[in-house]
C-alpha positions in Angstrom: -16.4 -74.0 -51.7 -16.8 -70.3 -51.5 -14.8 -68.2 -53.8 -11.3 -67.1 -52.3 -11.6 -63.5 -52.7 -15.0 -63.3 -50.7 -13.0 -65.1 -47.8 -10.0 -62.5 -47.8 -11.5 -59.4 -47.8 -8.3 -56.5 -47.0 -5.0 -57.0 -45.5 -4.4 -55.1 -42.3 -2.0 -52.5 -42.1 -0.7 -51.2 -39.0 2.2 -51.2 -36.9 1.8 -54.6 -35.1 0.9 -56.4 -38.3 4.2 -55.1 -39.6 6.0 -56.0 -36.6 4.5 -60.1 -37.1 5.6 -59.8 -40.9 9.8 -60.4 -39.9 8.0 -63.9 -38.0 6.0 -64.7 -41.3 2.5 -63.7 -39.8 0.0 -61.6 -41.6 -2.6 -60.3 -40.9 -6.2 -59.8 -43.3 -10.4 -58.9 -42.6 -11.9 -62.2 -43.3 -15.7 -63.0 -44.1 -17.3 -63.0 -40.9 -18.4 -66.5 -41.6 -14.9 -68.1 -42.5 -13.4 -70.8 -40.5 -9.9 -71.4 -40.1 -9.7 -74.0 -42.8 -11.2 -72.0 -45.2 -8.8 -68.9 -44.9 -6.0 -71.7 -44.9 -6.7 -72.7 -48.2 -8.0 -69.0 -49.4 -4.5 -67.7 -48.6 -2.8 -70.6 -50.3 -4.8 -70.5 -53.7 -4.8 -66.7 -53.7 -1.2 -66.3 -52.5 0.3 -69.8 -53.5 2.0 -70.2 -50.3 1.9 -72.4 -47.7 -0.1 -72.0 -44.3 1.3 -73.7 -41.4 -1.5 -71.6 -39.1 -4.1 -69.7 -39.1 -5.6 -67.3 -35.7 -8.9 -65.8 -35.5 -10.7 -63.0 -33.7 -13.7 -61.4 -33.9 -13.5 -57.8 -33.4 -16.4 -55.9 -31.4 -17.8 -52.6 -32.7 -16.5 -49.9 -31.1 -18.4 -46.9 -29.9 -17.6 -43.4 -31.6 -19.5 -40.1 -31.4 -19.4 -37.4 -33.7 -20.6 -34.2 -32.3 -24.0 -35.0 -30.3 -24.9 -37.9 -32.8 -23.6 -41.3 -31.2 -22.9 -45.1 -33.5 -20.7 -47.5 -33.7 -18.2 -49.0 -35.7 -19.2 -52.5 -37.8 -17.9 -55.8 -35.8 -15.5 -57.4 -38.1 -13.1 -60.7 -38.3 -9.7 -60.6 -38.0 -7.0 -63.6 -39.3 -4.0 -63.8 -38.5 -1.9 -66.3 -41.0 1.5 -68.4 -40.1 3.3 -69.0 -43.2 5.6 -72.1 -43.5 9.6 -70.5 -43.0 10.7 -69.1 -46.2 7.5 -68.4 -47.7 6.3 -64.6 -47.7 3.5 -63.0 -49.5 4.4 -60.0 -51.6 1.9 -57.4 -51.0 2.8 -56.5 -47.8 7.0 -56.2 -48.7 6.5 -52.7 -49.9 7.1 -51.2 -47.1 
C-alpha cells in the first residue's frame, strides 16, 4: 500500500468546499493515480475518522495566457470525502 501522505496531497479551500463542510464533506488534491478505496483508507489513517464515501474528479487543465505567451494549467484530481455523522476533521474548523 502506498504511503497515505502521497495519496492526500492538499486540502481545497474555497467557498463551496466550505459550504460541504456543515454536511461532513471535504474536499482534498489526490494522487492522480488514487482510487476511491485508497483515499478512503488514506483519510481514515491520516485523519482517524471514518469515511462513509468518497467522490472523484479529474480536473482538466485550463488554458491561461500571460501577455502574448500562452500555457496551461496542470490537470489534477479532485476528492471529495463523506464522513460518517459526527465525525469531522480538524484542519479545516479554523475558519
Amino acid at each position: 500500500m502506498v504511503e497515505a501522505e502521497k495519496i492526500i496531497i492538499r486540502p481545497i479551500i474555497s467557498e463551496k468546499s466550505y459550504a460541504q463542510i456543515d454536511h461532513s464533506r471535504y474536499t482534498f488534491q489526490v494522487h492522480p493515480d488514487a482510487h476511491k478505496t485508497m483515499i478512503a483508507q488514506a483519510v481514515a489513517q491520516l485523519f482517524n475518522v471514518t469515511v462513509v464515501a468518497v467522490s472523484t474528479a479529474n480536473m482538466r487543465p485550463k488554458p491561461k495566457r500571460r501577455g502574448v505567451s500562452r500555457g496551461r494549467t496542470s490537470a489534477w484530481k479532485k476528492a471529495v470525502v463523506q464522513l460518517a455523522p459526527g465525525d469531522k476533521i480538524e484542519f479545516f474548523e479554523g475558519r
